[in-house]
N, C-alpha and C positions, 0 to 999 in steps of 0.2 A: 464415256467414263465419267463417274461421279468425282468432284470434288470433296472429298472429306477434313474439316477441320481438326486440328489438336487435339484438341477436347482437353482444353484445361480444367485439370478439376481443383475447385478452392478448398482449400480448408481451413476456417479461424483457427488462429493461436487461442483465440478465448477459453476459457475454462469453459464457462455457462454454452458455448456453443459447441465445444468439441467435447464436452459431456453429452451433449443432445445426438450429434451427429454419431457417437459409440453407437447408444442406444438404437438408434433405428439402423446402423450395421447389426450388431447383435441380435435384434428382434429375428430380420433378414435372416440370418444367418442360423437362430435357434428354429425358425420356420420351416427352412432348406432341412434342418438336420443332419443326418447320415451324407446327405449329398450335397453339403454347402462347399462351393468352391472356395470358400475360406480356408477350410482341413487343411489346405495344401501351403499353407502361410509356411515359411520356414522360421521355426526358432520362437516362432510366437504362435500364442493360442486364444483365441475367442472365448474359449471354455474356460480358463484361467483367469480371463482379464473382464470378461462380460459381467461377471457376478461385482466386480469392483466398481460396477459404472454409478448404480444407486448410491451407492456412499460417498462415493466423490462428489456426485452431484450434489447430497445432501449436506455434506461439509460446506461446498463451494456455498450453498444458498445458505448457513449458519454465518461463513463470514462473511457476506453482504447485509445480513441483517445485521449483526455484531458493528459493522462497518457504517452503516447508519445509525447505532445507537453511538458510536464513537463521535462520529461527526457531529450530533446533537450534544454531547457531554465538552467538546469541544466550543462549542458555542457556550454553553455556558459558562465554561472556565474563561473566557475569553472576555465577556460580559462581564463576571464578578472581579478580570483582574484588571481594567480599566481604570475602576476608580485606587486602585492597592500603586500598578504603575507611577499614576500621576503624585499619588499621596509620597512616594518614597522619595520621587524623584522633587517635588517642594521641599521635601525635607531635610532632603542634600544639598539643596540649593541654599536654602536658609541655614543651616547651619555652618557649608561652607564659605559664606558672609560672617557668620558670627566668628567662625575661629579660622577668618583666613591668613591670620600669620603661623597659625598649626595646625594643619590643615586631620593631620593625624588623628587629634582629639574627636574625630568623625567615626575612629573606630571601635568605638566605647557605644556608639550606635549598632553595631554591625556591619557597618559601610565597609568596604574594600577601598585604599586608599595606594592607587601608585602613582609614589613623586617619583618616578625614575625621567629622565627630560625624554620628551619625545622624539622619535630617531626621524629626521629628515626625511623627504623622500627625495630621490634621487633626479636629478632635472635629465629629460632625455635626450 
């Protein structure tokens, strides 16, 4: 008597992968035609959902491009706000020196200014 295994079958969560793996069911299956043991799915259909697999595929790979031109736009905001960061925060600084008995006068800057006292933190 043979031993036969489980036979785990895997399937990615991924988009880009479980796009691919539709396709080559469907291919399969639009092959088989009339006599695809798919027909028999209950409640779902090949014929329905195969035709969606292009599009989704094609979306999925729009946002990975979209998604690298992000991450590059990203870098450059990131780049140009380095030196804006450091410029705001000398300028609070220096001014907060200049009117540290009214610290308020900062808001005439556009500064956000809260004198509320700061709330302890709790010893554990």
């Amino acid at each position: 008597m043979a031993n036969t295994t489980k036979g785990r079958v895997l399937i990615s969560k991924l988009p880009k992968e479980g796009f691919e793996l539709a396709d080559k069911i469907y291919q399969k299956h639009k092959t088989d035609g009339a006599t695809s043991e798919l027909k028999n799915l209950d409640g779902l259909s090949w014929d329905v959902v195969g035709p969606t697999i292009a599009a989704g595929l094609a979306a999925h790979n729009e946002a990975e491009r979209l998604k690298g031109l992000m991450e590059a736009q990203y870098r450059l905001r990131d780049a140009a706000f380095a030196p804006v960061d450091e410029i705001n925060r000398a300028s609070s600084a220096y001014l907060k020196g200049k009117y540290a008995r009214n610290p308020q006068k900062l808001t005439e800057w556009g500064f956000e200014v809260d004198d509320t006292p700061k709330v302890k933190k709790p010893k554990a």
